[in-house]
Biotite code that builds the C-alpha atoms (Angstrom):
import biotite.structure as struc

atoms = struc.array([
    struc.Atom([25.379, -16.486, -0.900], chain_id="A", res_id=1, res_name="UNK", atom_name="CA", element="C"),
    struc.Atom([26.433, -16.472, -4.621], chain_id="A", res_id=2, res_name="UNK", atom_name="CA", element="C"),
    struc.Atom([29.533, -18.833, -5.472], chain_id="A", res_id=3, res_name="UNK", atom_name="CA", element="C"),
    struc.Atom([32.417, -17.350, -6.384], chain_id="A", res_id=4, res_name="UNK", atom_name="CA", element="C"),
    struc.Atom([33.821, -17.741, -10.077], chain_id="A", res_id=5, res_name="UNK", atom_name="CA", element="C"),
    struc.Atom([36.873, -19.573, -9.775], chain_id="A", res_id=6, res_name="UNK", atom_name="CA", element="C"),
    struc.Atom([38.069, -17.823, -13.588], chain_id="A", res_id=7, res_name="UNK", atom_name="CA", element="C"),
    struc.Atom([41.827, -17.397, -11.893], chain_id="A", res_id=8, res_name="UNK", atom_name="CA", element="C"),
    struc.Atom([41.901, -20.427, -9.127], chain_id="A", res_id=9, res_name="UNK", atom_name="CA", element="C"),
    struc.Atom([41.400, -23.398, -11.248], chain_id="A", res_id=10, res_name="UNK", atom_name="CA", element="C"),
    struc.Atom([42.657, -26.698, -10.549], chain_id="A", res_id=11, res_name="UNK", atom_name="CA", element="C"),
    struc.Atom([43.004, -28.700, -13.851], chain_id="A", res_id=12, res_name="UNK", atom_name="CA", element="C"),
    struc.Atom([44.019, -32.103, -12.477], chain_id="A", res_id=13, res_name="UNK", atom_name="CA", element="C"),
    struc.Atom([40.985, -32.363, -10.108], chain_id="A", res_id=14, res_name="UNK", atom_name="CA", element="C"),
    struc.Atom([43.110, -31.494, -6.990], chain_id="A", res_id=15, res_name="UNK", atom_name="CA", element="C"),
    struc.Atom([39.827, -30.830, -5.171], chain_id="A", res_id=16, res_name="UNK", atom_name="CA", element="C"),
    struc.Atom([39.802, -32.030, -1.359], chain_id="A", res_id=17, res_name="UNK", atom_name="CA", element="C"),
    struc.Atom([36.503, -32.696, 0.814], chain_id="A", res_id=18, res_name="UNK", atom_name="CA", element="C"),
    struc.Atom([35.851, -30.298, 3.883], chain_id="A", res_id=19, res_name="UNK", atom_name="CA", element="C"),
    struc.Atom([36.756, -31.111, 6.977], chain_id="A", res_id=20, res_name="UNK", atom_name="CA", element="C"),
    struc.Atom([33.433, -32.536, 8.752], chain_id="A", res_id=21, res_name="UNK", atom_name="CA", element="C"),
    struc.Atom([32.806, -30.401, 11.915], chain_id="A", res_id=22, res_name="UNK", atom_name="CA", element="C"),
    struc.Atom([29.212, -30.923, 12.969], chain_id="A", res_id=23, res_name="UNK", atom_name="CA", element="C"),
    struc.Atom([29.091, -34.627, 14.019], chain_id="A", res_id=24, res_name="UNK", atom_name="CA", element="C"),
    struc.Atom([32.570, -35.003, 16.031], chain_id="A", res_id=25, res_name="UNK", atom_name="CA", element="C"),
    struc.Atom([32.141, -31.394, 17.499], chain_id="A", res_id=26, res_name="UNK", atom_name="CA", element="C"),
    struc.Atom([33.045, -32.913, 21.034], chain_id="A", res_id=27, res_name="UNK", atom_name="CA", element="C"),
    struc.Atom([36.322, -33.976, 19.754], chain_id="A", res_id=28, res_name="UNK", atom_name="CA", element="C"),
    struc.Atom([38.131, -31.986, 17.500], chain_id="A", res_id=29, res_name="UNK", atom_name="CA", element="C"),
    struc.Atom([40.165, -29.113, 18.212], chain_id="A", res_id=30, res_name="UNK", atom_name="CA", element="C"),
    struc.Atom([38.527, -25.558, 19.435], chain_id="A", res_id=31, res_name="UNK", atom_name="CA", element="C"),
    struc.Atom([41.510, -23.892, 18.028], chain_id="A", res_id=32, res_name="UNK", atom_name="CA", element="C"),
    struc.Atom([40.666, -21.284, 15.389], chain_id="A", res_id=33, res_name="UNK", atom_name="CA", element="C"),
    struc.Atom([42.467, -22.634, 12.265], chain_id="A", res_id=34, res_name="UNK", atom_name="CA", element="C"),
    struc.Atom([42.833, -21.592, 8.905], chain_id="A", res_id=35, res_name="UNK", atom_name="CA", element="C"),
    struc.Atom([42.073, -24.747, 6.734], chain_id="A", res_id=36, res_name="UNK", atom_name="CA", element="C"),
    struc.Atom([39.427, -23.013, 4.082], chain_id="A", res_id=37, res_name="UNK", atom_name="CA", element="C"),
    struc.Atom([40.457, -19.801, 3.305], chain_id="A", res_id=38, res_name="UNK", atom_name="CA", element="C"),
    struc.Atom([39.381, -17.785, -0.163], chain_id="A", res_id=39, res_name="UNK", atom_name="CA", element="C"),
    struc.Atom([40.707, -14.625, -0.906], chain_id="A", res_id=40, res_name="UNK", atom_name="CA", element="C"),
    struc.Atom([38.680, -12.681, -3.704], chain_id="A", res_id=41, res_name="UNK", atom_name="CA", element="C"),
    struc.Atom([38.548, -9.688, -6.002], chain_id="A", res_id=42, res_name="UNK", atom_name="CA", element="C"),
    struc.Atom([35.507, -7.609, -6.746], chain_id="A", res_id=43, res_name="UNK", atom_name="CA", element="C"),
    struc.Atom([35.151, -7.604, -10.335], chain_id="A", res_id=44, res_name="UNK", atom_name="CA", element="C"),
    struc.Atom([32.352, -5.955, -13.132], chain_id="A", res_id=45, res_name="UNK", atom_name="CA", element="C"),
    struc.Atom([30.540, -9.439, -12.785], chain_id="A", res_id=46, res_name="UNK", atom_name="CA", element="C"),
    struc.Atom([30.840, -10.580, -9.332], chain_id="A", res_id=47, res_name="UNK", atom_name="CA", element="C"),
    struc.Atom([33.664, -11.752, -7.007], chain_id="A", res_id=48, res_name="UNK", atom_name="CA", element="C"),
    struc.Atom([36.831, -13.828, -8.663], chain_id="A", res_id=49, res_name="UNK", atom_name="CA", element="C"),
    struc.Atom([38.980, -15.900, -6.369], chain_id="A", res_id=50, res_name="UNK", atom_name="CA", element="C"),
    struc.Atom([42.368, -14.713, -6.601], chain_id="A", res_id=51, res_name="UNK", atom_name="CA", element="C"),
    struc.Atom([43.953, -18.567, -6.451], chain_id="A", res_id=52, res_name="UNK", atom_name="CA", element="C"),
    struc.Atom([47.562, -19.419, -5.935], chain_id="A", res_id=53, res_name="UNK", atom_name="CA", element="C"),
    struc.Atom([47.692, -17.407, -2.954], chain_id="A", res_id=54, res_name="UNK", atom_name="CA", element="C"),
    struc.Atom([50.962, -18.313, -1.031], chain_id="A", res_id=55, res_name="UNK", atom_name="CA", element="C"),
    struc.Atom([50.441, -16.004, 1.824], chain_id="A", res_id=56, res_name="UNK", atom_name="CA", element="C"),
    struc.Atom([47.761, -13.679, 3.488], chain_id="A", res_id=57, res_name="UNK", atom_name="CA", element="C"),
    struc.Atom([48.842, -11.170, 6.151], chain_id="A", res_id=58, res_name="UNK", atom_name="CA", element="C"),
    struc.Atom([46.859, -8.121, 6.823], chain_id="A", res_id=59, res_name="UNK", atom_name="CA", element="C"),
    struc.Atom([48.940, -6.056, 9.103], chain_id="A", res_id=60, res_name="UNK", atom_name="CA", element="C"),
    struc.Atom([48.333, -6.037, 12.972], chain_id="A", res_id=61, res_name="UNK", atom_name="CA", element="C"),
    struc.Atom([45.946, -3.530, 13.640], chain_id="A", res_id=62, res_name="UNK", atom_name="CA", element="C"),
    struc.Atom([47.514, -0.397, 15.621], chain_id="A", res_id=63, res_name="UNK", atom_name="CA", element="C"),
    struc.Atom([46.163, 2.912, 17.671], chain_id="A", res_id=64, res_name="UNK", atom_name="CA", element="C"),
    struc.Atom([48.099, 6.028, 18.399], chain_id="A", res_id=65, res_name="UNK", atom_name="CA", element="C"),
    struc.Atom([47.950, 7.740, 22.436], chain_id="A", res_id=66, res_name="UNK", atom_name="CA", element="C"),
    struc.Atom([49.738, 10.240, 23.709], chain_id="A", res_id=67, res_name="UNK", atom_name="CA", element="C"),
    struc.Atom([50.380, 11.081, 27.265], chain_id="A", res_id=68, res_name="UNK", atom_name="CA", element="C"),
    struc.Atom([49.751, 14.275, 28.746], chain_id="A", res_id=69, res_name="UNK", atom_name="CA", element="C"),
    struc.Atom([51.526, 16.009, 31.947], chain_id="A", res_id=70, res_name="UNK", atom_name="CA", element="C"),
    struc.Atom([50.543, 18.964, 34.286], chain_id="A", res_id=71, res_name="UNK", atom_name="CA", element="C"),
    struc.Atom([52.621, 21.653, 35.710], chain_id="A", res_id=72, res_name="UNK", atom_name="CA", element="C"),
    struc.Atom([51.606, 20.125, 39.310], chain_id="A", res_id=73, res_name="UNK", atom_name="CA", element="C"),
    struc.Atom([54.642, 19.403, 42.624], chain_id="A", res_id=74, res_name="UNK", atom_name="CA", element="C"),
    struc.Atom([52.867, 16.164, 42.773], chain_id="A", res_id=75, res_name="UNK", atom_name="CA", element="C"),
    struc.Atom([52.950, 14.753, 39.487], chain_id="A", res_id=76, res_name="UNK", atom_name="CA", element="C"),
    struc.Atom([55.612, 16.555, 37.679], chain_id="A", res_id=77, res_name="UNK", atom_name="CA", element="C"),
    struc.Atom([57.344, 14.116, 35.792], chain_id="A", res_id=78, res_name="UNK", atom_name="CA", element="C"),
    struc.Atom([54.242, 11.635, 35.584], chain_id="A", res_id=79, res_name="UNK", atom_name="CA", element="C"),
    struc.Atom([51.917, 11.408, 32.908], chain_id="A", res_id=80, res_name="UNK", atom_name="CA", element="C"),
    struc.Atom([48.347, 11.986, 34.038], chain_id="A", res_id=81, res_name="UNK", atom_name="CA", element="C"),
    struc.Atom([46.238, 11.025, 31.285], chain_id="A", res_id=82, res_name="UNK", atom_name="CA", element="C"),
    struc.Atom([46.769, 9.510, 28.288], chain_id="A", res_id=83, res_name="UNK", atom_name="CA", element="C"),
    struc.Atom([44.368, 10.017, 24.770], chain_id="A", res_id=84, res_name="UNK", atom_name="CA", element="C"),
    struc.Atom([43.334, 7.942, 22.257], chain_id="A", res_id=85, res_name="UNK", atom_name="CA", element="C"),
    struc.Atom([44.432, 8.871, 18.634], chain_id="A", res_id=86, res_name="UNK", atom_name="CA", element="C"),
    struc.Atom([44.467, 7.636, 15.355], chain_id="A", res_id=87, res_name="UNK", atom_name="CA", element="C"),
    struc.Atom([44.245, 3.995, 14.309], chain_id="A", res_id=88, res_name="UNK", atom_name="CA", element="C"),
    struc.Atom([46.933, 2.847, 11.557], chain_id="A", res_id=89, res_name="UNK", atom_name="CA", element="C"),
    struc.Atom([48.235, -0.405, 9.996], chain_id="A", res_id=90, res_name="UNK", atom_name="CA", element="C"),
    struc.Atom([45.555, -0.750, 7.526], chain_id="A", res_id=91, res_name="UNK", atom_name="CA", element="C"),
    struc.Atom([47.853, -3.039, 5.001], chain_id="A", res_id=92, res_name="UNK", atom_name="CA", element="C"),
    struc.Atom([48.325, -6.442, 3.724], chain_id="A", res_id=93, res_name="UNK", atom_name="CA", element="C"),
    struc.Atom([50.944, -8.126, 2.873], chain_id="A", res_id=94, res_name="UNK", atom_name="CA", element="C"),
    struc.Atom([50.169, -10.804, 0.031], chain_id="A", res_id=95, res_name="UNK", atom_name="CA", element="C"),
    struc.Atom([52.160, -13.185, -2.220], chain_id="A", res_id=96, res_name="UNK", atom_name="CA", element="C"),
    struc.Atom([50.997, -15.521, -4.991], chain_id="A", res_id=97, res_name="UNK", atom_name="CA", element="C"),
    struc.Atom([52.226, -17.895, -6.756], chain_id="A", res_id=98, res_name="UNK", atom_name="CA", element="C"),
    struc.Atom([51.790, -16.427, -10.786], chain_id="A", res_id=99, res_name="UNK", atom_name="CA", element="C"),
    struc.Atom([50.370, -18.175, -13.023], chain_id="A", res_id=100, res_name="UNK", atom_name="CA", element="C"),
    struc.Atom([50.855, -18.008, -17.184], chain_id="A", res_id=101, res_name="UNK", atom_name="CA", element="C"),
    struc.Atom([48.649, -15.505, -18.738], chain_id="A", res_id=102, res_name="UNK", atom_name="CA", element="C"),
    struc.Atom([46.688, -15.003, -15.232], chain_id="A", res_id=103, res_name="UNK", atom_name="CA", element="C"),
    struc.Atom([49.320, -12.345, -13.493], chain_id="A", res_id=104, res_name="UNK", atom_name="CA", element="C"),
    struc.Atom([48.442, -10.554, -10.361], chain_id="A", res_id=105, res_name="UNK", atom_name="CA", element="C"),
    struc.Atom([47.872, -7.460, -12.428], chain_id="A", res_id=106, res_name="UNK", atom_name="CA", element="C"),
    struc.Atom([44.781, -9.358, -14.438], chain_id="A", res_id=107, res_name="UNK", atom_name="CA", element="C"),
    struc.Atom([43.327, -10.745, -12.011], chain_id="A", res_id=108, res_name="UNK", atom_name="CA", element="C"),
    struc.Atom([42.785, -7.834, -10.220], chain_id="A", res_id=109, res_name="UNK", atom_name="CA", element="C"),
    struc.Atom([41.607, -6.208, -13.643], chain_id="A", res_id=110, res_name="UNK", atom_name="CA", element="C"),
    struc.Atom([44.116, -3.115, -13.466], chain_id="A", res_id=111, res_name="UNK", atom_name="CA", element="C"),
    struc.Atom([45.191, -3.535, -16.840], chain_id="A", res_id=112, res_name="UNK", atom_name="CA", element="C"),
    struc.Atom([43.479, -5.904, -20.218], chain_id="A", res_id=113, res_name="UNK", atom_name="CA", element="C"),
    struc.Atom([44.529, -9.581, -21.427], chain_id="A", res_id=114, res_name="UNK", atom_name="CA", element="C"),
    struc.Atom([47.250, -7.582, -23.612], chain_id="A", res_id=115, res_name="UNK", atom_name="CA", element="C"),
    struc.Atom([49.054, -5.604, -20.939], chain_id="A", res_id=116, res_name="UNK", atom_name="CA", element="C"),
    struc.Atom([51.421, -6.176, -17.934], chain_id="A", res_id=117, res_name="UNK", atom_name="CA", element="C"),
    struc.Atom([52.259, -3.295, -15.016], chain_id="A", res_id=118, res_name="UNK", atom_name="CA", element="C"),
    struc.Atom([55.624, -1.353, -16.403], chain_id="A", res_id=119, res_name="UNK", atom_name="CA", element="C"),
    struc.Atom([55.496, 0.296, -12.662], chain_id="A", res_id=120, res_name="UNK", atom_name="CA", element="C"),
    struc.Atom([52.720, 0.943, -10.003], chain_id="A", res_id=121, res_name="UNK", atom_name="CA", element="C"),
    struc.Atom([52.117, 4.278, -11.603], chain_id="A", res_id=122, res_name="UNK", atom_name="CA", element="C"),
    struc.Atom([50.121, 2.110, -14.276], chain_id="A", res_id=123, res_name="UNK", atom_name="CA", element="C"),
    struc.Atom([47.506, 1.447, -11.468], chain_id="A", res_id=124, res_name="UNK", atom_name="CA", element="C"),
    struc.Atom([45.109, 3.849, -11.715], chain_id="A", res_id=125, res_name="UNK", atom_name="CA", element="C"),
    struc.Atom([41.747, 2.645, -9.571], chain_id="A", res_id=126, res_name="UNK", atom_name="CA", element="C"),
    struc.Atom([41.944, 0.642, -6.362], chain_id="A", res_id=127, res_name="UNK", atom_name="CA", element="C"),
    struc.Atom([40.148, -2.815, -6.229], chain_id="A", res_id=128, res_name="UNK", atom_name="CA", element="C"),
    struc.Atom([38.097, -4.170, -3.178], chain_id="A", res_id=129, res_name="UNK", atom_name="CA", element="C"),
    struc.Atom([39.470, -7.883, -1.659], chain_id="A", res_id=130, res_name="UNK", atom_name="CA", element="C"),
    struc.Atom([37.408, -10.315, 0.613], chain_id="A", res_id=131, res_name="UNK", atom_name="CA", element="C"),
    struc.Atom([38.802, -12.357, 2.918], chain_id="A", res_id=132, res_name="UNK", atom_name="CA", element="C"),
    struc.Atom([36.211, -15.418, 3.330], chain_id="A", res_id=133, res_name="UNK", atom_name="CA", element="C"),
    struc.Atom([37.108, -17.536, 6.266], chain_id="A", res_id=134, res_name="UNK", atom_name="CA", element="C"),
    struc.Atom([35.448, -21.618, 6.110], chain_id="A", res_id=135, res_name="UNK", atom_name="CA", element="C"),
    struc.Atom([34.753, -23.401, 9.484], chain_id="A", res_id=136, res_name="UNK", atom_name="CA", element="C"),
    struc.Atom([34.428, -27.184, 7.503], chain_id="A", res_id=137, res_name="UNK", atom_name="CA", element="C"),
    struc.Atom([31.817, -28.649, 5.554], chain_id="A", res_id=138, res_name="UNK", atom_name="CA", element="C"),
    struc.Atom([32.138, -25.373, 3.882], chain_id="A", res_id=139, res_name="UNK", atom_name="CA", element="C"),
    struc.Atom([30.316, -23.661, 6.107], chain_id="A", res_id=140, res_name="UNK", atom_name="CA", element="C"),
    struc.Atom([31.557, -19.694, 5.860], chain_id="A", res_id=141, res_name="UNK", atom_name="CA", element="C"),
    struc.Atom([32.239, -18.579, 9.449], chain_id="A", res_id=142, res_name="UNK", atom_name="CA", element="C"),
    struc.Atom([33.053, -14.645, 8.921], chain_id="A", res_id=143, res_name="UNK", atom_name="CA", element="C"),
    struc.Atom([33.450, -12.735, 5.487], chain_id="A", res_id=144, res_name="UNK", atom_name="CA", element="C"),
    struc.Atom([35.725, -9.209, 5.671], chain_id="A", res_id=145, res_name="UNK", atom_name="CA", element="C"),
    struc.Atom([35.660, -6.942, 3.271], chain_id="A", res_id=146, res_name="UNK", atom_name="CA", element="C"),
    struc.Atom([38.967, -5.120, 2.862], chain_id="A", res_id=147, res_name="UNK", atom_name="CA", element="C"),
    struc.Atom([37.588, -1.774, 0.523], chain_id="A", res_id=148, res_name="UNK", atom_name="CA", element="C"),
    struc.Atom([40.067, 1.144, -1.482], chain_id="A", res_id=149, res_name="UNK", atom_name="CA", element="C"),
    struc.Atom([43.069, -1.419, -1.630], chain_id="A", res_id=150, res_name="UNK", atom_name="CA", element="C"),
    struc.Atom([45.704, 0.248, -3.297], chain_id="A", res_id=151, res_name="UNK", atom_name="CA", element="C"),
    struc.Atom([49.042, -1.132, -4.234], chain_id="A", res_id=152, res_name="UNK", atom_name="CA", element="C"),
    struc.Atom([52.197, 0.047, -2.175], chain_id="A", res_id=153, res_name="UNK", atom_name="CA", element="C"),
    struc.Atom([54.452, -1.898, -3.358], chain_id="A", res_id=154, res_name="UNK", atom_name="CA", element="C"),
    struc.Atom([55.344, -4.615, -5.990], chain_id="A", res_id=155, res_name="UNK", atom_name="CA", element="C"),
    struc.Atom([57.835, -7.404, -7.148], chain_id="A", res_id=156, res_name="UNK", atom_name="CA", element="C"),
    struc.Atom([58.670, -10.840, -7.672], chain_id="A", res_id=157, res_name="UNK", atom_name="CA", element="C"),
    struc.Atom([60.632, -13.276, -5.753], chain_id="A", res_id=158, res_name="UNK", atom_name="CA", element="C"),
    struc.Atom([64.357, -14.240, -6.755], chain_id="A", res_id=159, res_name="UNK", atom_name="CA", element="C"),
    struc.Atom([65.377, -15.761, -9.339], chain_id="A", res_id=160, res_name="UNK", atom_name="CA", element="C"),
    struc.Atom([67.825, -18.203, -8.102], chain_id="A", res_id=161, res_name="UNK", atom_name="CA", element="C"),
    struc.Atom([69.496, -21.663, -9.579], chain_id="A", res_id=162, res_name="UNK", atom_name="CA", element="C"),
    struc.Atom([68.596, -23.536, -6.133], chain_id="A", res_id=163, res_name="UNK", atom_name="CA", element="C"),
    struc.Atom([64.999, -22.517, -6.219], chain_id="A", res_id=164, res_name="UNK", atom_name="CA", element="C"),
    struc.Atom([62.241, -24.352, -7.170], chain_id="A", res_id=165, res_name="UNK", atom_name="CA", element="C"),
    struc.Atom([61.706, -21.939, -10.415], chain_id="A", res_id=166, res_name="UNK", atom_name="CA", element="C"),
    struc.Atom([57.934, -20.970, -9.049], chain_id="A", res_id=167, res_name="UNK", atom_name="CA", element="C"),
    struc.Atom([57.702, -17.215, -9.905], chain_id="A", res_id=168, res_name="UNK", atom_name="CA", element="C"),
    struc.Atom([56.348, -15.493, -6.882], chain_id="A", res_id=169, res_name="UNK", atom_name="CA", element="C"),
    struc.Atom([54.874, -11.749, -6.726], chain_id="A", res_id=170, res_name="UNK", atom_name="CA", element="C"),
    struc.Atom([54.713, -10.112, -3.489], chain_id="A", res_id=171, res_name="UNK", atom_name="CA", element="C"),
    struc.Atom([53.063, -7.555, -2.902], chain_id="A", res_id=172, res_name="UNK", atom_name="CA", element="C"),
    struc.Atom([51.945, -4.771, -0.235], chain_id="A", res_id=173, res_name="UNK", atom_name="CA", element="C"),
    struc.Atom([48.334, -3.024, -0.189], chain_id="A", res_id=174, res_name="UNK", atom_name="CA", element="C"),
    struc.Atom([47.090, -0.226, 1.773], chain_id="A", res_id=175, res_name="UNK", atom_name="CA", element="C"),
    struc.Atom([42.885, -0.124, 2.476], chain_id="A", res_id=176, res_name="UNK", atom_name="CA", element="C"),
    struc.Atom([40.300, 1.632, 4.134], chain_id="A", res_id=177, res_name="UNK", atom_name="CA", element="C"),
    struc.Atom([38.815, 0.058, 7.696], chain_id="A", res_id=178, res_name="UNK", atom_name="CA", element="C"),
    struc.Atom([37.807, -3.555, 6.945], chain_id="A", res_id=179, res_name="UNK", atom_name="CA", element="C"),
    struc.Atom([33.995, -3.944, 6.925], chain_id="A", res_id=180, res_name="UNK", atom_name="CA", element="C"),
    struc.Atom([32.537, -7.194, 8.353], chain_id="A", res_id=181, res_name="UNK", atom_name="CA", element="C"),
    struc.Atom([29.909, -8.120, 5.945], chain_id="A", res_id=182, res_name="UNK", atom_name="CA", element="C"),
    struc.Atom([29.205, -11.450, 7.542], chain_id="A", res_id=183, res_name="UNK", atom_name="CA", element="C"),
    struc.Atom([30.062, -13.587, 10.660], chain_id="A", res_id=184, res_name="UNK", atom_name="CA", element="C"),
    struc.Atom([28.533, -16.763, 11.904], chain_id="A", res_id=185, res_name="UNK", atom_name="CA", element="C"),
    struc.Atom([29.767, -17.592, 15.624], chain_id="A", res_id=186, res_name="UNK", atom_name="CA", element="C"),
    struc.Atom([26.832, -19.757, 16.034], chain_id="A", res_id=187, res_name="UNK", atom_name="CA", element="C"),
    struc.Atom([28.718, -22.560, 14.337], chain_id="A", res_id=188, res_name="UNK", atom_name="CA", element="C"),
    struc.Atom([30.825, -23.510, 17.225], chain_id="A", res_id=189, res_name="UNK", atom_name="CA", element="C"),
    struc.Atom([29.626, -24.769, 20.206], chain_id="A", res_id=190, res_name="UNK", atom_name="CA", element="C"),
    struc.Atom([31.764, -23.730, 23.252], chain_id="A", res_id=191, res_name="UNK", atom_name="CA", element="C"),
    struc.Atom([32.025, -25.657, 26.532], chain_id="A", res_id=192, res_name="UNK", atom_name="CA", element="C"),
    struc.Atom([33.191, -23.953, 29.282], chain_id="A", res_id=193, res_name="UNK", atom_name="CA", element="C"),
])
């Protein structure tokens, strides 16, 4: 797999940590899923660009319609007697990062140029594609998602407020298409029953 450009996640002071070593001490660390390695990306014209300063990732708990049905019957009036399936929803994430000067949300997700800031969401005009690459230590990437058609819902920045820490924040909330799993690697954990 290609590496990702790291254009908007930089880390000037060298604040680079080594991966947590899985394959040797398999026997005693934790099963728990966990979410130490986590890169959140944005397809751009030449390649993928992690987003960086990410301070939260949250697609939206996955939901499905069904409806109950009745029948004019004396021995189930008042019961439901089937219920269908319908439509899935929830396809959104919730996201908030950390900006950074020159490098706004905006940019990085190349919806406007180097000049240009959003005046209101009606300035986005093309939706982006995000990935959602999930590390199992040593680096080793145990499932990719692809979250495709992201469009902005809604926009903002945190408060401004004299007993913050002065860290402007945007939050935001996207809407997508179903997430595609482009690639997933279970056979990196070895499970003991």
């Amino acid at each position: 797999m290609a590496t990702l450009n790291n254009t908007y996640a930089p880390t000037p002071q060298g604040s680079i940590v080594q991966q947590m070593e899985w394959g040797k001490h398999e026997a005693v660390l934790p099963r728990q899923k966990i979410y130490h390695g986590m890169d959140i990306a944005v397809e751009g014209p030449n390649g993928r660009y992690l987003i960086g300063r990410i301070q939260s990732w949250a697609p939206q708990q996955r939901t499905r319609q069904a409806v109950h049905k009745w029948e004019l019957n004396s021995r189930t009036f008042g019961r439901p007697v089937d219920l269908i399936p319908g439509r899935a929803e929830g396809y959104s994430i919730s996201l908030s990062r950390a900006e950074v000067w020159g490098q706004e949300i905006e940019k990085v997700f190349g919806l406007v140029d180097s000049g240009n800031l959003l005046r209101d969401l009606m300035d986005v005009r093309w939706p982006i594609t995000l990935y959602e690459y999930l590390y199992r230590g040593e680096g080793k990437l145990y499932s990719l998602w692809q979250y495709p058609q992201c469009w902005i819902t809604s926009y903002g920045e945190s408060e401004f407020s004299a007993e913050g820490d002065g860290v402007i924040t945007t939050n935001l909330e996207l809407m997508h298409l179903p997430r595609l799993l482009v690639q997933y690697n279970p056979n990196l954990v070895t499970v003991a029953n």
